[in-house]
C-alpha positions as CSV (number, residue, x, y, z in Angstrom):
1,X,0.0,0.0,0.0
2,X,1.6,3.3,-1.0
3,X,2.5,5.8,1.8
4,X,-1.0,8.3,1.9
5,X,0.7,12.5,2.1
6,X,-1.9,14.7,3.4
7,X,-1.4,17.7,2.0
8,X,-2.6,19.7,-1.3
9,X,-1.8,17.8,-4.5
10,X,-0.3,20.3,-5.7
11,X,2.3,21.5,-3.2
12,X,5.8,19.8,-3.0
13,X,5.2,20.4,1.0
14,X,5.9,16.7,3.2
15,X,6.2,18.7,6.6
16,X,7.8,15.2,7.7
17,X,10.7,16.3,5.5
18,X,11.1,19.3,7.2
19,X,14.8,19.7,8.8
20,X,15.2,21.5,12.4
21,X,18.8,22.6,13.9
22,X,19.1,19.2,15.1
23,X,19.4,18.3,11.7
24,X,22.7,20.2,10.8
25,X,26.3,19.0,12.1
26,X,29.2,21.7,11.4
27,X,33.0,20.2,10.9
28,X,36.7,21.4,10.6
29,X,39.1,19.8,9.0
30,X,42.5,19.5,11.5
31,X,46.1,20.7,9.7
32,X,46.2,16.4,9.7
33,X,43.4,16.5,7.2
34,X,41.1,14.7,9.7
35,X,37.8,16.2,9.6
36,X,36.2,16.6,13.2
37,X,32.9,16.6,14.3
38,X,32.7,20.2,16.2
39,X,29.6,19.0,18.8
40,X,30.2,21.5,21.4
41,X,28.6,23.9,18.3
42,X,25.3,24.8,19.6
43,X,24.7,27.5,16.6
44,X,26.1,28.1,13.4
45,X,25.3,30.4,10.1
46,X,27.1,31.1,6.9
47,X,25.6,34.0,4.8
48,X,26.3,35.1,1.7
49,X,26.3,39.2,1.1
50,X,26.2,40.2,-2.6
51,X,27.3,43.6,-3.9
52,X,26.1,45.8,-6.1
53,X,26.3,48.4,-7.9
54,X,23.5,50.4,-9.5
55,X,23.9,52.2,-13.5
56,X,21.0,54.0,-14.7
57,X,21.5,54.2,-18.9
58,X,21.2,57.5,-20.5
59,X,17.4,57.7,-21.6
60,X,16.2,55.2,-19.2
61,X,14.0,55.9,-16.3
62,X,14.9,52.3,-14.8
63,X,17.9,52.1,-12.4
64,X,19.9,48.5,-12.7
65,X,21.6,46.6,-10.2
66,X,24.7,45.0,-11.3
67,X,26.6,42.2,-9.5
68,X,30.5,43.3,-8.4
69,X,31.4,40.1,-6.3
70,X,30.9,38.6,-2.7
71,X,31.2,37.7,0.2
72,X,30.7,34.6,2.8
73,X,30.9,34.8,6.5
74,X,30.8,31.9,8.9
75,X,29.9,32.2,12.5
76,X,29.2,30.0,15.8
77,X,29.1,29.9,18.8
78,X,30.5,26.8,20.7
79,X,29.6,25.6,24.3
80,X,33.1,25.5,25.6
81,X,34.4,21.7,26.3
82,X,37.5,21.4,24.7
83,X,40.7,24.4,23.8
84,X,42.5,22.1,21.3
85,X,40.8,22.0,18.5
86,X,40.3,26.0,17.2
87,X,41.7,28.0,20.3
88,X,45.1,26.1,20.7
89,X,46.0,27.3,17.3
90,X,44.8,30.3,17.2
91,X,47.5,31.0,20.0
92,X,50.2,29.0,19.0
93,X,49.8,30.7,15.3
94,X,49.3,34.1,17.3
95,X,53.1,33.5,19.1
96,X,54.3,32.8,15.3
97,X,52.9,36.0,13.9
98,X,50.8,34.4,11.7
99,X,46.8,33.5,11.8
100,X,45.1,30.3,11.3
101,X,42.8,29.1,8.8
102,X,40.6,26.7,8.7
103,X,38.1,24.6,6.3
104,X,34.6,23.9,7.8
105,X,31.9,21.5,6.4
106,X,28.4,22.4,6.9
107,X,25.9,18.8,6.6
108,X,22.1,18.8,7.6
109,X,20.7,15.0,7.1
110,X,16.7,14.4,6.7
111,X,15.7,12.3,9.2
112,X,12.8,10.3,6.9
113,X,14.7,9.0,4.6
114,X,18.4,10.0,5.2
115,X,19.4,12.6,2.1
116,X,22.0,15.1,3.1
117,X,23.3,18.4,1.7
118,X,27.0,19.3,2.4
119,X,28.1,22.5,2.1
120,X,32.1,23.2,2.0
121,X,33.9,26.5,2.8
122,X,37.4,26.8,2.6
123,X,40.6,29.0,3.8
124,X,38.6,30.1,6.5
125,X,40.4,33.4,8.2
126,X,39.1,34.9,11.9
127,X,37.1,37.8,11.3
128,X,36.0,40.3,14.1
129,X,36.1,39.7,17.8
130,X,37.0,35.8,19.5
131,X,35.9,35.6,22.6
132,X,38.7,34.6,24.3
133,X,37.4,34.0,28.1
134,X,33.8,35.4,28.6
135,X,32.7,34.4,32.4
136,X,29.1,34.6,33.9
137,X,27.9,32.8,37.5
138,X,25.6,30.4,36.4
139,X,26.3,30.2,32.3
140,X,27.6,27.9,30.4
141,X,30.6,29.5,28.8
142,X,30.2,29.7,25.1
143,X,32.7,31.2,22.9
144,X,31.6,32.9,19.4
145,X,33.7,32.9,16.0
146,X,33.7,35.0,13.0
147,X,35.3,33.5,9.9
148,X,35.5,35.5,6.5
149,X,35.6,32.5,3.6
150,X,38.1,33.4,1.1
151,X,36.9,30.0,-1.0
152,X,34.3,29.9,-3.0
153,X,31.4,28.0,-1.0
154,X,31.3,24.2,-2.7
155,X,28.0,22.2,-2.5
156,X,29.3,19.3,-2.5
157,X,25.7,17.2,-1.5
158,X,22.5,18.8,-2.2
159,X,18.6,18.3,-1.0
160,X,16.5,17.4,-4.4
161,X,13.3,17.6,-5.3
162,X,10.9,14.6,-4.4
């Protein structure tokens, strides 16, 4: 008997294929080239800011937008458990005079029937203010990170159409 989807015929809506945060897993890939599951990650985002430029053509009441390039940030905010992983070498890159980058790997995975986008972003560089120690009674102590992506985002899995 076929599965029964209540919902208007002609909507590609299956709510049970919806994806929450608990969905999404964020990873970094070590100077080793072992790619670790960051689950002290409580929130992440990457956005993508386009710029433009507007040209309004002699004779023409219409003003254009035109596309000049862009940009991809990556932020989170991790529950603190572990220093190894991204603050160690931020401070032993710091003592060197250099910074570190990093590659991250974005993954959500449908629960219903197990199809997964990946998203890569690479030569990751700090961007903005680390928190390097923030202290509050009674918090868990979370640190938040910037990143400015200097790759071109890769979608390296993506979510079809059913």
């Amino acid at each position: 008997m076929p599965d029964i989807i209540h919902q208007n015929p002609m909507s590609n809506t299956d709510t049970r294929k919806l994806m929450t945060g608990k969905d999404g897993q964020l990873y970094v890939t070590l100077s080793s080239g072992l790619q670790l599951f960051l689950s002290e990650v409580d929130s992440f985002n990457v956005q993508l800011n386009v710029n433009t430029t507007t040209v309004q053509p002699v004779g023409s009441p219409q003003v254009f937008a035109v596309e000049t390039g862009f940009t991809v940030t990556l932020s989170f905010s991790e529950m603190v458990i572990r220093d190894d992983v991204l603050l160690q070498p931020l401070f032993d890159d710091l003592k060197k005079g250099i910074f570190p980058r990093f590659d991250f790997q974005g993954k959500m995975r449908r629960g219903i029937d197990g199809i997964e986008e990946r998203q890569n972003f690479t030569d990751c560089v700090l961007n903005g203010n680390v928190d390097l120690m923030t202290l509050s009674p009674g918090d868990i102590v979370r640190r938040n990170w910037s990143f400015h992506v200097n790759g071109a985002p890769d979608l390296q899995n993506y979510i079809p159409t059913t």
